[in-house]
ZANURO-183599 format. One line per 5 residues: number of its first residue (from 1); for each residue y, x, z of C-alpha. Coordinates in steps of 0.02 Angstrom, whole numbers, plus 50000, padded with zeros to 5 digits. Each point is the difference from the previous one (the first is absolute). Layout:
NUM = Y X Z | ...
//
This chain:
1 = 52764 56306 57324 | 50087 50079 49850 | 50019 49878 49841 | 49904 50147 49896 | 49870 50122 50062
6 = 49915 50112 49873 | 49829 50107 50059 | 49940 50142 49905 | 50028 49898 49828 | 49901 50064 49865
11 = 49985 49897 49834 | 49881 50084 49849 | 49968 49954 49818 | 49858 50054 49882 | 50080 50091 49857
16 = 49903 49966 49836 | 50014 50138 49840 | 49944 49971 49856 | 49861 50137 49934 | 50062 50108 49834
21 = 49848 49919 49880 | 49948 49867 50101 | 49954 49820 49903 | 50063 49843 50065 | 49880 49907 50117
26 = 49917 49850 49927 | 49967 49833 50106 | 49807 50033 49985 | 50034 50169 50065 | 50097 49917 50194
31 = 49845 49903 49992 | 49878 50112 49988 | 50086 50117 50101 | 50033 49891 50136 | 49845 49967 50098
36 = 49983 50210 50014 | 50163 50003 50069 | 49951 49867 50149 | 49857 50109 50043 | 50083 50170 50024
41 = 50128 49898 50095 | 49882 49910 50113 | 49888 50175 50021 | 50148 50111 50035 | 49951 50107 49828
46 = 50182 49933 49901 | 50059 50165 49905 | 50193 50037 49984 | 50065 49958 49815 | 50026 50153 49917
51 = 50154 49894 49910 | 50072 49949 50170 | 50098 50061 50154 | 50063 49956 50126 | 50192 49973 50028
56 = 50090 49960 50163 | 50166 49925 49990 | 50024 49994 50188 | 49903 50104 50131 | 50034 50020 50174
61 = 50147 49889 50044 | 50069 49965 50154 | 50165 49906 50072 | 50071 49848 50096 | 50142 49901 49946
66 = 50099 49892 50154 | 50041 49829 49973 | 50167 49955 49924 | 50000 50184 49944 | 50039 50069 49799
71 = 49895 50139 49930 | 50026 50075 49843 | 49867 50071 49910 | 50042 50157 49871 | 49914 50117 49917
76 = 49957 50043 49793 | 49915 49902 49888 | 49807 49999 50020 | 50028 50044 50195 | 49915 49849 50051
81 = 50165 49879 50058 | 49904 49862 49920 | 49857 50022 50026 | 50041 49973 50196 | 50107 49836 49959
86 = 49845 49922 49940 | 49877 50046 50124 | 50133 49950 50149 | 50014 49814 49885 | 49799 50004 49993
91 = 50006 49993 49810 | 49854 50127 50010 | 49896 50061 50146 | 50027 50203 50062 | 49848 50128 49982
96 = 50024 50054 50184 | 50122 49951 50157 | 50051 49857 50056 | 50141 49883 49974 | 50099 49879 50132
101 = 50149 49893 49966 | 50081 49876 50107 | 50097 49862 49902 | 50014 49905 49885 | 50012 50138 49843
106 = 50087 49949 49822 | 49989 50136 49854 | 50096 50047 49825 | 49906 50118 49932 | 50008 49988 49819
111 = 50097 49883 49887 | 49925 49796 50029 | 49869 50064 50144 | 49923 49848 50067 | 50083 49874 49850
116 = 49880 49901 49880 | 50075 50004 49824 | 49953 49816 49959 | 50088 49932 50135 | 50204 49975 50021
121 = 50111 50088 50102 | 50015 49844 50079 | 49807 50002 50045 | 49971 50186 50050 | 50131 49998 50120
126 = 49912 49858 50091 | 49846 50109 49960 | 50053 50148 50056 | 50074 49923 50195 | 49811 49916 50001
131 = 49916 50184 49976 | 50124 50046 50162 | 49929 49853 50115 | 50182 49897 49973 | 49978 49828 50004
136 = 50097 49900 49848 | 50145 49935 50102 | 50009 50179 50073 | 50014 50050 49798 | 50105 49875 49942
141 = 50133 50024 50127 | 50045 50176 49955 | 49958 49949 49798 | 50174 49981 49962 | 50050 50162 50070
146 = 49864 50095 49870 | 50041 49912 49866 | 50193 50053 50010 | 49963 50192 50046 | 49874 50006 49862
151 = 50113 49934 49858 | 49900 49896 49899 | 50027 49813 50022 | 50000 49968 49857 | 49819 50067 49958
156 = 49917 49933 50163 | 49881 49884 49910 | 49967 50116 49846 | 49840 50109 50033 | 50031 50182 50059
161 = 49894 50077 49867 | 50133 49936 49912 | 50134 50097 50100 | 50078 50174 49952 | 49944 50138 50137
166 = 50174 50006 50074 | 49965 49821 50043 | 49845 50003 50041 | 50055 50146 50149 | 50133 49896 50043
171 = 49922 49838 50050 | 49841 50100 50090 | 50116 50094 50105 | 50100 49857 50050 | 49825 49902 50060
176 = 49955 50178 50082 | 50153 49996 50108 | 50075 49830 50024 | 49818 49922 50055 | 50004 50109 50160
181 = 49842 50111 50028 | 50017 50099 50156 | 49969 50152 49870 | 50072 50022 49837 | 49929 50148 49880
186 = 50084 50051 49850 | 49959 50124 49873 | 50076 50084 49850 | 50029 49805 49918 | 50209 50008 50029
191 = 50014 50124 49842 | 49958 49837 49915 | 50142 49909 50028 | 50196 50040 49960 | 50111 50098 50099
196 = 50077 49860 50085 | 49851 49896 50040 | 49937 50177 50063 | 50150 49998 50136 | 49960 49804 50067
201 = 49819 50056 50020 | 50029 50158 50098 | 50118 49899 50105 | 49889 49864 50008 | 49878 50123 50082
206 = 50149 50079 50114 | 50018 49792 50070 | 49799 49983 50007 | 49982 50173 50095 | 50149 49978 50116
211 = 49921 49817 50037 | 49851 50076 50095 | 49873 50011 49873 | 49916 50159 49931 | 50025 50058 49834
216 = 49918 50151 49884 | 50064 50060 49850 | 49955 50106 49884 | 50140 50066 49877 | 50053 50144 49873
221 = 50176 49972 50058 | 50047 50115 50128 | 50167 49904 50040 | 49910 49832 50025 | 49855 50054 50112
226 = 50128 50092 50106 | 50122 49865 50010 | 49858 49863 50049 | 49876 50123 50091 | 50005 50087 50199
231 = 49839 50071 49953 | 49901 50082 49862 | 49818 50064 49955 | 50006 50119 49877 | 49824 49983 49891
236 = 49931 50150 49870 | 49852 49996 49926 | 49923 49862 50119 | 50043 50078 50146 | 50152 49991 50142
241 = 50114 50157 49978 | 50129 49940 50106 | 50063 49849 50143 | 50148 49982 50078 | 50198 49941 49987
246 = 50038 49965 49806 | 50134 50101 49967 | 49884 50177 50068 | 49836 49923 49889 | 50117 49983 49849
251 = 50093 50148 50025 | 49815 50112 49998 | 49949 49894 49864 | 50128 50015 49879 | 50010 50189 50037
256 = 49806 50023 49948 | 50035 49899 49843 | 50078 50151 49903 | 49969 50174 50023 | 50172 50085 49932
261 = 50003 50181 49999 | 50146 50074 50063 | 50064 50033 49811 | 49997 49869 49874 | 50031 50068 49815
266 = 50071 49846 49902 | 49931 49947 49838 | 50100 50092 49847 | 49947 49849 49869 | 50165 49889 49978
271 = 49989 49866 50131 | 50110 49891 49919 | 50086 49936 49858 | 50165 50041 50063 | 50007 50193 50035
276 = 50082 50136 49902 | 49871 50159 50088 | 50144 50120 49963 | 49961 50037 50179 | 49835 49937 50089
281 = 49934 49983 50189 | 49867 50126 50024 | 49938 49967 50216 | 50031 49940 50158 | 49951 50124 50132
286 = 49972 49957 50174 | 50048 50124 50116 | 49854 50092 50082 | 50063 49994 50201 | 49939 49883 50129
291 = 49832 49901 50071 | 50019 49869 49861 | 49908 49973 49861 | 50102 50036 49828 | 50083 49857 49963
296 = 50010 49910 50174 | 50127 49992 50138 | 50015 49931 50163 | 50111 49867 50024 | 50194 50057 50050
301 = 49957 50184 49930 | 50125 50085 49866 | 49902 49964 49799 | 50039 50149 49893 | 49918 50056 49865
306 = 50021 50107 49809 | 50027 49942 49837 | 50008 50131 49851 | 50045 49952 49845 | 50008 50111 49834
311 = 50134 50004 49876 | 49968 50018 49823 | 50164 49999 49953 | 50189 50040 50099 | 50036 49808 50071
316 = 50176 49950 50093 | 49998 49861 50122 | 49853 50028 50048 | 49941 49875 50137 | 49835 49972 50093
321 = 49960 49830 50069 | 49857 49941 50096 | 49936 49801 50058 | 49903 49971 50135 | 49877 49837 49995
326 = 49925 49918 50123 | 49804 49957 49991 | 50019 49828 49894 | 50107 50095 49878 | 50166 49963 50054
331 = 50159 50113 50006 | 50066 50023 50159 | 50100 50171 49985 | 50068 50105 49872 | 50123 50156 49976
336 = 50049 50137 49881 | 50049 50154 50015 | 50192 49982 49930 | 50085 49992 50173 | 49931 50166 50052
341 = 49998 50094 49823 | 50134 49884 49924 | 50053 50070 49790 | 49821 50122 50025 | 49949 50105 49844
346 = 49833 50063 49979 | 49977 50148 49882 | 49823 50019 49887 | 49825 50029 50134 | 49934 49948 50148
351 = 50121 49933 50149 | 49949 49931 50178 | 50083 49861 50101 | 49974 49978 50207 | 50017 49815 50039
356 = 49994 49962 50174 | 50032 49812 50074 | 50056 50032 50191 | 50026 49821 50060 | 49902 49924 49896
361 = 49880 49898 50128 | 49848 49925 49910 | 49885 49866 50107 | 49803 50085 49989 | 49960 49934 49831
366 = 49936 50102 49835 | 50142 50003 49878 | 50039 50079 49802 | 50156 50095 49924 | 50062 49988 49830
371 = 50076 50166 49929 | 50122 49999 49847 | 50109 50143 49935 | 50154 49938 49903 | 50148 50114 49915
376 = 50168 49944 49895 | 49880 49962 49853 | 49892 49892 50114 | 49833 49955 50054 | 49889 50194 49981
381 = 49855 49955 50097 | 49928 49854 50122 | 49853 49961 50091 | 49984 49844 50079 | 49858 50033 50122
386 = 50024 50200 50053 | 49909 50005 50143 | 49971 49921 50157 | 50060 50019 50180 | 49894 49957 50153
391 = 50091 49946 50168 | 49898 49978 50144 | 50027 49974 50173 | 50099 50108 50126 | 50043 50007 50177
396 = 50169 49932 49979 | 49932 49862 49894 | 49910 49973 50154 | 50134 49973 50083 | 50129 49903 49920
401 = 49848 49875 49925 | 50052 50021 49835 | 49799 49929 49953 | 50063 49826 50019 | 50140 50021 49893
406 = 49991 49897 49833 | 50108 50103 49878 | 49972 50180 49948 | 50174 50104 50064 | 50054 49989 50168
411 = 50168 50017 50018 | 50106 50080 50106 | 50099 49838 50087 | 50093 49970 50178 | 49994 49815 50061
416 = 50160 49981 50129 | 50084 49846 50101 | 50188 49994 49954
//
């Protein structure tokens, strides 16, 4: 039996707007009102609310999830990622379809789920491993190990409505994952915490999935979900879009985020401080040849692409650099245009550079260049986020398995016996 099965999941909600001119309702009036709404309930006469609709945040969901397996869950905000946490923790009941899960099931789905603010760390630990069916010997023998992942020792026996957010996430995930449920669910709750307390948790989960038990995880970071996930379901507007191996799900989903035409004129309003605009950066044009979408490449394929820039004024030296970021922001590449067109002069109008990166071999992610234009006076125009660049999946990715490969460049390396 699989440790999740999901039938036809459906959960609605009765939307409530307020009418333009419509009084507030007074206590007498619930009263009064209330024995004519029994009626037309019991009689089958009850009329729709005018004021009302209805709004389903999940309809029509299907999937299974093996034991010992990790699934991530992606998809925009207000797609519903959620709202499925909670139904598969039974915080609320579905509209339609059925539910099964196998195991014992632990879930962080928001910041202190399942703590009482009166009581002490101390207290809703022991709490928490009685809400999971752990006996207190089972609870005290792993209490030691919490308390030192979570970082706060020293606040144990102070109340957590006393404790700052950060430590409030800390201490529930450590309970989550140290008191051994057969399934652990996490939501969007890491952004709470710091970026190093963010790296022990998603190893945490890489230990607690590799140990057998199931995990799901829902995240806005691309790099975590793929690093921790086999599997994803990609969720829009309450329904499945997409199941299969992570790096394919992610790769669709981050290419439906953004819908780049193939030119993309850059904003002429300084963007920032720094720049002369002597000379400015007018597009990047992608190149109109091919199955792809503008703006995404298959994996091992030549990148090349136009950037025009216009010249206000004469300007010697002139040099074109571009930085290529990964997804969380970080720069991984850059290069300028001085070794091709070293001591370059560009006389007053419009100009157009080629850049193409041949060996540059990206792993299927969705990833940004930065564009700047410098000459022997400096700094004449910069834009931090151009545009973005889309690599997806490709036969020879296939091949050489670069989707289980942690960084972003693969490079080109022999391994020999000497």
């Amino acid at each position: 039996m699989p440790a999740i099965r999901a039938e036809n999941l459906g959960k609605k909600y009765r939307l409530h707007h307020r009418q333009e001119g419509r009084r507030y309702k007074a206590l007498r009036d619930v009263l009064a009102a209330a024995p004519k709404r029994l009626w037309a309930r019991i009689s089958g006469q009850e009329t729709a609310d005018p004021g009302s609709e209805d709004f389903w945040a999940l309809q029509d969901v299907s999937f299974e999830i093996a034991e010992g397996e990790a699934v991530g869950i992606v998809g925009r905000n207000g797609a519903g990622k959620s709202t499925l946490l909670k139904l598969l923790s039974r915080i609320t009941e579905p509209s339609t379809g059925r539910i099964e899960v196998d195991g014992r099931l632990a879930s962080l789905l928001e910041v202190g789920t399942g703590f009482h603010p009166e009581l002490t760390g101390r207290e809703n630990v022991y709490l928490n491993g009685a809400i999971l069916g752990m006996t207190r010997q089972e609870i005290k023998s792993r209490f030691d190990e919490i308390v030192a992942f979570a970082e706060v020792e020293r606040f144990l026996d102070t109340p957590v409505k006393r404790y700052s957010s950060g430590m409030y996430m800390r201490l529930a995930f450590a309970v989550a994952a140290h008191l051994e449920p057969e399934i652990l669910v996490v939501d969007e709750v890491l952004a709470v915490g710091d970026i190093e307390f963010q790296k022990k948790c998603l190893g945490k989960m890489e230990d607690v999935s590799h140990g057998g038990r199931t995990v799901l995880f829902v995240s806005h970071n691309m790099d975590a979900v793929l690093r921790l996930c086999s599997r994803a379901i990609h969720l829009a507007k309450g329904t499945v879009v997409d199941i299969g191996p992570t790096p394919a799900v992610v790769a669709k989903y981050l290419a439906g985020q953004k819908e780049q035409s193939a030119i993309i004129e850059f904003p002429q309003s300084p963007s920032a401080d720094f720049v002369r605009r002597n000379a400015v950066l007018v597009r990047a044009e992608w190149p109109s040849s091919g199955n792809n979408s503008p703006w995404t490449v298959p994996y091992g394929e030549e990148i090349s692409f136009v950037i025009t820039v216009e010249c206000r004024e004469p300007i010697r030296a002139a040099e074109l650099g571009l930085a290529l970021y990964a997804p969380t922001g970080t720069e991984i590449a850059s290069s300028t245009s001085t070794l091709a067109l070293p001591d370059l002069e560009l006389s007053r109008g419009v100009h157009s550079f080629r850049v193409t990166y041949r060996s540059l071999k990206l792993v299927p992610h969705s990833y940004s260049f930065g564009v700047g234009l410098r000459s022997s006076f400096g700094m004449e125009d910069f834009h931090p986020k151009a545009f973005a660049l889309d690599v997806v999946q490709s036969t020879e990715s296939s091949i050489t398995k670069v989707d289980g490969f942690l960084g972003y460049v693969v490079p080109e390396v022999s391994y020999a016996l000497s």
